[in-house]
C-alpha positions in Angstrom: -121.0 38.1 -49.7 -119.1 41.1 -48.3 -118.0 43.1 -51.2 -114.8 45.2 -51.0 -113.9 47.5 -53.8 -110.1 48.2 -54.7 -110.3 51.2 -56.4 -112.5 54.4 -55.4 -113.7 54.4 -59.1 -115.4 51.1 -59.0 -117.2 52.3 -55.9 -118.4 54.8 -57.1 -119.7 53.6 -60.3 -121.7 51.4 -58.4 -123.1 53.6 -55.4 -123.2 56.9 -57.4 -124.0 55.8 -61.3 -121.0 57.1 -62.5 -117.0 57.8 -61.9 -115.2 61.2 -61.1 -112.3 61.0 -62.8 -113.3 61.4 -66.4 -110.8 58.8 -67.4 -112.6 55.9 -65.5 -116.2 56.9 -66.8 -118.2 54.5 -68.9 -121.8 54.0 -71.0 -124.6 54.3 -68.6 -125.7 50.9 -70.0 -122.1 49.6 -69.0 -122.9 50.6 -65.8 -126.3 49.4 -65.3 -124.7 46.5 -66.2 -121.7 46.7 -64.0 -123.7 47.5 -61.2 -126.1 44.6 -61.8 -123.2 42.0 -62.1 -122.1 43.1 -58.4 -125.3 42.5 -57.6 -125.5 39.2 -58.5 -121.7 38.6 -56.1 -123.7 40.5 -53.5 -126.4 37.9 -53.1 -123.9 34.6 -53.6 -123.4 33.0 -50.5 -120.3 31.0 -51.4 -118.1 30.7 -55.2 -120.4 27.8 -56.3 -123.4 29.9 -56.2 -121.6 32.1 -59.1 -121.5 28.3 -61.4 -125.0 28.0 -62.6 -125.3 31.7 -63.8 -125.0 31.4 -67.3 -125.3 35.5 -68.2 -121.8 35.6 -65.0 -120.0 33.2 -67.2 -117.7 32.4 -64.0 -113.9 31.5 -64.7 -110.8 31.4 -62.8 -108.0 33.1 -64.4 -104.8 31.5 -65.5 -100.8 32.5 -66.1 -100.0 36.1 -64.7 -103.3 36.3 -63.3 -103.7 33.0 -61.0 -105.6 33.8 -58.1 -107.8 36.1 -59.6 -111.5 35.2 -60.9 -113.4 37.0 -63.6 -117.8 37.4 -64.6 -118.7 38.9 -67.3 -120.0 41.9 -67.6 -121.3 42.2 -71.2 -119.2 41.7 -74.4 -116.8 44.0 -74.0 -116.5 44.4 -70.2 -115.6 41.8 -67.6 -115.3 42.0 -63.9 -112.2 40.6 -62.0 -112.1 39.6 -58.3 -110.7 37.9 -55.6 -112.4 35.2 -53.3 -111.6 34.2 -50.1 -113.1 31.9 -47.0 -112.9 34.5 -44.1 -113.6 32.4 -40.4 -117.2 31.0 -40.1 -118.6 34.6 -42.1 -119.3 34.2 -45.8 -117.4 34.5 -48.8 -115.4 37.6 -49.1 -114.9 38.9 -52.3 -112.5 42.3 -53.2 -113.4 43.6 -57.1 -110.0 43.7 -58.4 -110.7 46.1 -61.1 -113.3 46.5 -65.0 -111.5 46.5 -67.6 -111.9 46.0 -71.5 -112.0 42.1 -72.3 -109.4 42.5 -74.7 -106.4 43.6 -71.7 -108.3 42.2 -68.5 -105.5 40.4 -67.9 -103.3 43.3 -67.3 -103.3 42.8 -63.3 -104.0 46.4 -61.8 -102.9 47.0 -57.7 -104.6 49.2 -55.3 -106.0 49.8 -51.4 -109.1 48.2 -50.6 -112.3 49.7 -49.1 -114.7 48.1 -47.0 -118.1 49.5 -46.1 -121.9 48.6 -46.4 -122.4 49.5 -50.1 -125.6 51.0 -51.7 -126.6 51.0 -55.3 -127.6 53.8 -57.5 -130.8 51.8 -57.8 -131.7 48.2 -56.9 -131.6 45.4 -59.1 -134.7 43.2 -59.3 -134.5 39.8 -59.4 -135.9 40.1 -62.4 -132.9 41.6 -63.9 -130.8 38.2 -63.5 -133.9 36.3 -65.4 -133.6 38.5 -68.4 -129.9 38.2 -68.3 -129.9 34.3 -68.2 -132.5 34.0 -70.9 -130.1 36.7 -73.0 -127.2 33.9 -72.1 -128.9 30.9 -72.8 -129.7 29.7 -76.5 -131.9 26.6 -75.3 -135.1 28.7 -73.8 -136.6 31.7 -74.5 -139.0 34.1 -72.4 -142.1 32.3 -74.0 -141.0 29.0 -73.3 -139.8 30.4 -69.5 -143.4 31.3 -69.1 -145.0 28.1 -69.9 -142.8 25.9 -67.8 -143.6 28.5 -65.1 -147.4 28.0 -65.8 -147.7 31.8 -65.9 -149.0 34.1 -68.8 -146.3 35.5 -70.8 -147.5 39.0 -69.7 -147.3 38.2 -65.9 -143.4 36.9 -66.4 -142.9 40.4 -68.6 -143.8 42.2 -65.0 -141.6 40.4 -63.2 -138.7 41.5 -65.8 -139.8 44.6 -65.7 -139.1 44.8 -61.9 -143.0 45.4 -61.4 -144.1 42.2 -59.4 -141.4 40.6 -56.6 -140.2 36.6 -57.2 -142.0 35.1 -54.2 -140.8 31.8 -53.5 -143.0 29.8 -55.0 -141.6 31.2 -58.2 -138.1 30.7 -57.2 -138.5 26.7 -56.5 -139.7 26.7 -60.0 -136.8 28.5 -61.0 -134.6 26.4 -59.6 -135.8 23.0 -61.5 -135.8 25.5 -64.4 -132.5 27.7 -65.0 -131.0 25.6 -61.9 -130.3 28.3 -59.6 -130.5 27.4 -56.1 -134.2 28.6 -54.8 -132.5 30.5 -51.6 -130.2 32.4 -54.0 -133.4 33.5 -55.8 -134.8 34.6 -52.6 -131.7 36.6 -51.1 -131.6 38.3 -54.5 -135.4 39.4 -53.7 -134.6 40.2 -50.4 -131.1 42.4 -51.2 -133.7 44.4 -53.8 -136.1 44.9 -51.2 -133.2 46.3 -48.4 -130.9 48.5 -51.3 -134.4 50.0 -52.2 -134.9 50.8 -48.3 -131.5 52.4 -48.3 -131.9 54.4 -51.4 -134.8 55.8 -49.9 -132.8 56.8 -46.8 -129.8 57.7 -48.6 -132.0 60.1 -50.5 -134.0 61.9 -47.9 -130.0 62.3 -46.4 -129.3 63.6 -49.8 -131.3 66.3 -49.3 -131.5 67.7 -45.9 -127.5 68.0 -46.8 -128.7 70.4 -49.6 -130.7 72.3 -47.5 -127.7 72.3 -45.0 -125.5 73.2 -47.8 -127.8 76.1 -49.0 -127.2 77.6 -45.1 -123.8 77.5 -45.3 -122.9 79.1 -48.1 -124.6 82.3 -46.7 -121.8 82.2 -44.3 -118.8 80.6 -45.4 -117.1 81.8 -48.9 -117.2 77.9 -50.6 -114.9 80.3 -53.5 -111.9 79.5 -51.4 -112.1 76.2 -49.9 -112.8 75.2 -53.3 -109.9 76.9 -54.6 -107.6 75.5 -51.3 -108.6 72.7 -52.1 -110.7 71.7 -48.7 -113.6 70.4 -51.0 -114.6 67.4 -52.8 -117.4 66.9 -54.6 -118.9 65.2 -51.9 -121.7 67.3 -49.9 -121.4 65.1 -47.0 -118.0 65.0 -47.2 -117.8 69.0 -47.8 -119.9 69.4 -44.5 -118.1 68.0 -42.6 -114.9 69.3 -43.7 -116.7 73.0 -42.9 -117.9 72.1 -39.5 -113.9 70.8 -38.8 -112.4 74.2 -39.7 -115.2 76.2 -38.1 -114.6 73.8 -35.2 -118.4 73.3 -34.4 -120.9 70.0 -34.4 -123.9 71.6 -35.6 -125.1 74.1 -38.5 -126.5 76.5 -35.3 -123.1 76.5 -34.4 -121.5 77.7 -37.3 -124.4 80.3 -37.6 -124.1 81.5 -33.8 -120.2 82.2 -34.6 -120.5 83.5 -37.6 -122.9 86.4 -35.3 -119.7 86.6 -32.5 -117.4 87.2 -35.1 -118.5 89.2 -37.0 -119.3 91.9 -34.3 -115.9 91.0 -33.0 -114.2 92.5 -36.9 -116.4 95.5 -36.6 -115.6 96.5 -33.5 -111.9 96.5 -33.8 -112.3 98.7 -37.5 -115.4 100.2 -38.7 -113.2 101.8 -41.5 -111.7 99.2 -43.6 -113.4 97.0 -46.2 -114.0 94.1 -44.6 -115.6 91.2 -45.7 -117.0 89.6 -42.4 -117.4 86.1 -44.2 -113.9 85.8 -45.4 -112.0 87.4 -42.1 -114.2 84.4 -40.0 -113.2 81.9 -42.6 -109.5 83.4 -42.9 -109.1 83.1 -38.9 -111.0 79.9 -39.0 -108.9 77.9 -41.5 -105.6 79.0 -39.7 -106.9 77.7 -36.3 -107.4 74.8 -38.1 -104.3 74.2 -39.6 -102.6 74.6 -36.4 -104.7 72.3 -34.6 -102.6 69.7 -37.4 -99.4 70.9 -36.2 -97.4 68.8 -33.7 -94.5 70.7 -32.3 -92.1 70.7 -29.4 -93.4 72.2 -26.2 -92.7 75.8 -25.8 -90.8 77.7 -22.8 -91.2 80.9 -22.2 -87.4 81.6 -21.1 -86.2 80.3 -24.3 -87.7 83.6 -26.1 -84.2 85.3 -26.3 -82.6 82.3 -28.2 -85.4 81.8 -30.6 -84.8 85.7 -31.3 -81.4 85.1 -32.0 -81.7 82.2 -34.3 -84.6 84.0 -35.8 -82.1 87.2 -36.5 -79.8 84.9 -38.2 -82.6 83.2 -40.6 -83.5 86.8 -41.9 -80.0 87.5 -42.2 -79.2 84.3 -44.1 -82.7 85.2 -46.2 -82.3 81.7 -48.0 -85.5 79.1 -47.9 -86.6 81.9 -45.1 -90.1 81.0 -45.0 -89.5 77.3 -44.6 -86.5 77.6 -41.8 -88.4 80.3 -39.9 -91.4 77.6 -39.7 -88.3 75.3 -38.1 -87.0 77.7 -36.1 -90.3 78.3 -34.4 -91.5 74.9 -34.3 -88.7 73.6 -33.0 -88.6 76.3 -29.8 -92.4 75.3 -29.9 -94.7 77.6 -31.6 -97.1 76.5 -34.8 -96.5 79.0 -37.8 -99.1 78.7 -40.5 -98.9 80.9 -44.0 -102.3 81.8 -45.1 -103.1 83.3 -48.7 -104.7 86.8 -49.2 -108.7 86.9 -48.9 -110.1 89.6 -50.8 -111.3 92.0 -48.3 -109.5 90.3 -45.6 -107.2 92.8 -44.5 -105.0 90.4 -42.0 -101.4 90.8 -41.8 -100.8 88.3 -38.8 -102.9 86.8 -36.3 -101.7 84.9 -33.1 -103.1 82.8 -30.3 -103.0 79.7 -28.1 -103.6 76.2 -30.2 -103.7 73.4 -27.6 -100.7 74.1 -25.8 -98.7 76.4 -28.1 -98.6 79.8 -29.1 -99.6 80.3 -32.7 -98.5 82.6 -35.3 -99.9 83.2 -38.6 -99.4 85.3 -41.0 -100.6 86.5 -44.7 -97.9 86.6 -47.3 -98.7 89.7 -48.3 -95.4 91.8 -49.5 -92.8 89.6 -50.7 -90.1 91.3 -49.0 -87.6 90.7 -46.4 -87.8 93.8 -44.0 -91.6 93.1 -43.6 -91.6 89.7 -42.9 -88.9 89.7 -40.6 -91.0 92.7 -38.8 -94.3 90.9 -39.1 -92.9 88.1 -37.2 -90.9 89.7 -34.3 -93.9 91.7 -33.6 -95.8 88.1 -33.3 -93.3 86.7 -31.0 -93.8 90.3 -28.6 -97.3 89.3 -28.3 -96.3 85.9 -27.3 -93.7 86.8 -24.9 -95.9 90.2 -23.5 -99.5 89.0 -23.6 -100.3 85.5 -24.7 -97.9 83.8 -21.9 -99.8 85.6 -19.6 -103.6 84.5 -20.9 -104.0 82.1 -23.0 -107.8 82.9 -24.3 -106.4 85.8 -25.9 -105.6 86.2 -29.3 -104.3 89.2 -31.5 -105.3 90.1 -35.0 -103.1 92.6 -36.9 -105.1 94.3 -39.6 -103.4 95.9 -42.4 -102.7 99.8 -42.5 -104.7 99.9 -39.7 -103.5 103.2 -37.8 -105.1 103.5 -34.8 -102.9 101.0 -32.5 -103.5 100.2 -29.1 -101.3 99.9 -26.1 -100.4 96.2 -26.6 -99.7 97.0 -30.8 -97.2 99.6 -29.7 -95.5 97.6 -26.8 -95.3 94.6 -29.4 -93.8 97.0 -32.3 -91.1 98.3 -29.9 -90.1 94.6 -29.5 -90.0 93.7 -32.6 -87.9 96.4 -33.5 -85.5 96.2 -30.3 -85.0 92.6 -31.2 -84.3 93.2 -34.8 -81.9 95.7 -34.3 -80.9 96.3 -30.7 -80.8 99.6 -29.3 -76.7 99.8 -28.1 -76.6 98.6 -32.0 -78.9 101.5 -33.4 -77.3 103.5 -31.2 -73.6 102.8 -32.6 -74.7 103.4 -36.0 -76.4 107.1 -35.2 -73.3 108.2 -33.3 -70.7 106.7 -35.9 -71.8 106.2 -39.1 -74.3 109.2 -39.9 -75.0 110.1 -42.9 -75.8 106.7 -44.4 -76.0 105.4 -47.9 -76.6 101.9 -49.5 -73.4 101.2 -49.4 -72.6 101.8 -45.3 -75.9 100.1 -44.8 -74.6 96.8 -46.6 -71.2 97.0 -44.6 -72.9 97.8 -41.5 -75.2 94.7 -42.2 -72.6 92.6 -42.9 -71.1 93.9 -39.1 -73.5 93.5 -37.3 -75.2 89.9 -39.4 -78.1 92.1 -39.6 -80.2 91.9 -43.2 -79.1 95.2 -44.9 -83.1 95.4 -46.0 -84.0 95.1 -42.1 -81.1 98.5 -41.2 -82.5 100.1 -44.4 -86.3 99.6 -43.2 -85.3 101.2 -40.1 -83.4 104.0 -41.3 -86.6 105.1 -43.2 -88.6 104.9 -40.4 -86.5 107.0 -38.5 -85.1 109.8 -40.5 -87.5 109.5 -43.3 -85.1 107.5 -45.6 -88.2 106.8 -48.5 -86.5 109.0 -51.2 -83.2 106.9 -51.8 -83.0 104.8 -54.7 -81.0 101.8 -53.4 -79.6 98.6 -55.1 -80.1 96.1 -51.6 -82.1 93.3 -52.2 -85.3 93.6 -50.1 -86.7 90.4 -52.0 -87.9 87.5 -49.7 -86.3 84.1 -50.3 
């Protein structure tokens, strides 16, 4: 039978020996026995194959819980399922949920799973033997042996797992504990195939180690842990890494680590920089954008999105989240990143599919720089990355030796925050300033009074002044 599992619990006390949530873990001889009971569904054929299995002790469920069927697992435990008649295939069978006898009739909902399944070890046929003699007060393993015509020692192996039921054995078996002969034999032959797949799932097991072991000499696991990008899967976790770092193959995700890292050096030889976390920094925001779905940009909208930008920092309510909707909606991806220790990005931008991307460490929580930080983002769209698309732009913090490009980028950003016949108005008529012209003149011209007051200390050395405007981001 195909077996489908409804919760991710139940699959994984069967394939990995135990459950991850500590609230759904059990005795390891609850799951031995768990595991051995599924099993026994695995190798059934059709429901009636379940009837003669004393140690299942098969029963359809009644009241609340019609529909449902239930095997025992031990005592305490019981198993509850669902069968159904799928086409010409076999019996399908979904494992509802294992529960405590005592509330197993508590029904419990959930999305199904189906996959080929593989045990944490294989059950012998064996196994089932013991567990029928265990159910059954009419024979014991002594009187099992002489009806076989086999020393008692020889039926002890094949409890034990140590000799396989041929089918000579399972005829016998048949006439004996009346289980159909082929059931006997499919058991045999499921033992034989789950030990094959342990095997394999094992040698997998570890070359993902060893893969694992390369990785974390060039990816910092610390954060994708802490962002929550793990599991506690190692297959699962490797592929997640090669995803972000966009590459098929451990080689790949050496060979850029390499490019990279020259890359960071080259553009500053002076800062700490931690060439693992910038590469996993740029890495995870490519990622995240390649998520995004936005509307298609055009360049000759730049001037609006300015505009409506302007008014967001003016407004400075929700301003991350309506920046993000600003931009998406005139078609560039904005992604947030958290601060990487040595990881001295303010912003980086470049093309994602076909969008300009901006994204951008929060790294002051203040208005002025933000709104800064992104008008010099949209420059580099609107200056260089509508012109080539394969470049991108990494701003590094307090880095002081700007290029061309930087200092084109910054004089856009400020133009478009405050525009020069604007700037120019306040020199000729308002000079000297204070706090309080600042917030008058903001409110003029719907201009932040942080933003005027950043730029009044950039250009007549305005640091000294103890003000009362809010320069808080929110």
């Amino acid at each position: 039978m195909e077996i489908k599992f409804e919760k991710d619990y139940l699959q994984q006390l069967y394939e990995d020996g135990k459950a991850k949530n500590k609230k759904d873990r059990f005795q390891k001889v609850v799951i031995r026995k768990y595991k051995s009971s599924i099993d026994k569904l695995r190798t059934a054929q059709r429901i009636e194959d379940l009837y003669p299995i004393k140690s299942l002790n098969y029963e359809k469920l009644i009241g609340d819980k019609k529909g449902l069927e239930s095997i025992k697992v031990d005592q305490k435990y019981r198993i509850e399922f669902i069968s159904s008649i799928e086409g010409e295939e076999p019996n399908c069978i979904t494992i509802c949920s294992i529960v405590e006898l005592s509330n197993h009739y508590k029904k419990k909902q959930g999305i199904m799973t189906t996959q080929i399944i593989t045990p944490f070890e294989a059950t012998h046929p064996g196994t089932l033997i013991k567990d029928e003699l265990d159910s059954r007060e009419d024979i014991t393993q002594k009187d099992l042996a002489k009806e076989m015509g086999v020393k008692a020692s020889f039926l002890n192996e094949i409890l034990k797992g140590k000799r396989p039921l041929t089918a000579d054995y399972a005829i016998i078996l048949e006439k004996i504990l009346e289980i159909p002969a082929d059931y006997w034999m499919r058991f045999q032959s499921q033992y034989e195939i789950d030990k094959a797949r342990i095997k394999e799932k094992n040698i997998e097991r570890i070359k993902n180690i060893e893969i694992w072991e390369i990785i974390k000499e060039y990816v910092p696991v610390k954060y994708f842990k802490k962002y929550k990008y793990l599991t506690d899967s190692i297959e699962q976790d490797i592929q997640s890494i090669m995803r972000i770092y966009n590459v098929s193959t451990i080689d790949g995700l050496v060979n850029s680590a390499a490019k990279n890292k020259f890359a960071f050096f080259r553009k500053s030889d002076k800062l700490q920089i931690d060439e693992k976390n910038m590469l996993a920094w740029s890495s995870i925001a490519t990622y995240e954008a390649r998520l995004q779905k936005v509307n298609k940009f055009y360049l000759d909208n730049i001037e609006q999105l300015c505009i409506q930008l302007n008014e967001v920092f003016y407004n400075n309510v929700q301003t991350i989240e309506n920046t993000k909707r600003v931009l998406n909606q005139f078609g560039i991806k904005f992604i947030t990143m958290p601060k990487f220790e040595k990881t001295p990005i303010d912003s980086y931008s470049f093309w994602s599919d076909d969008n300009p991307t901006i994204a951008l460490t929060l790294r002051h929580n203040r208005i002025d720089n933000f709104a800064f930080t992104i008008m010099h983002e949209v420059g580099h769209i609107a200056i260089h990355l509508s012109k080539n698309r394969n470049a991108e732009f990494i701003d590094l913090y307090k880095y002081k030796h700007k290029s061309i490009a930087e200092k084109e980028v910054d004089l856009f950003a400020q133009s478009k925050l405050i525009s020069e016949n604007t700037w120019d108005e306040i020199i000729e008529n308002h000079i000297p300033l204070n706090e309080d012209k600042i917030i008058d003149l903001g409110s003029s011209f719907r201009i932040n009074p942080a933003i005027l007051l950043g730029r009044a200390c950039y250009e007549m050395n305005f640091y000294a002044i103890k003000t009362k405007i809010d320069k808080k981001l929110k």
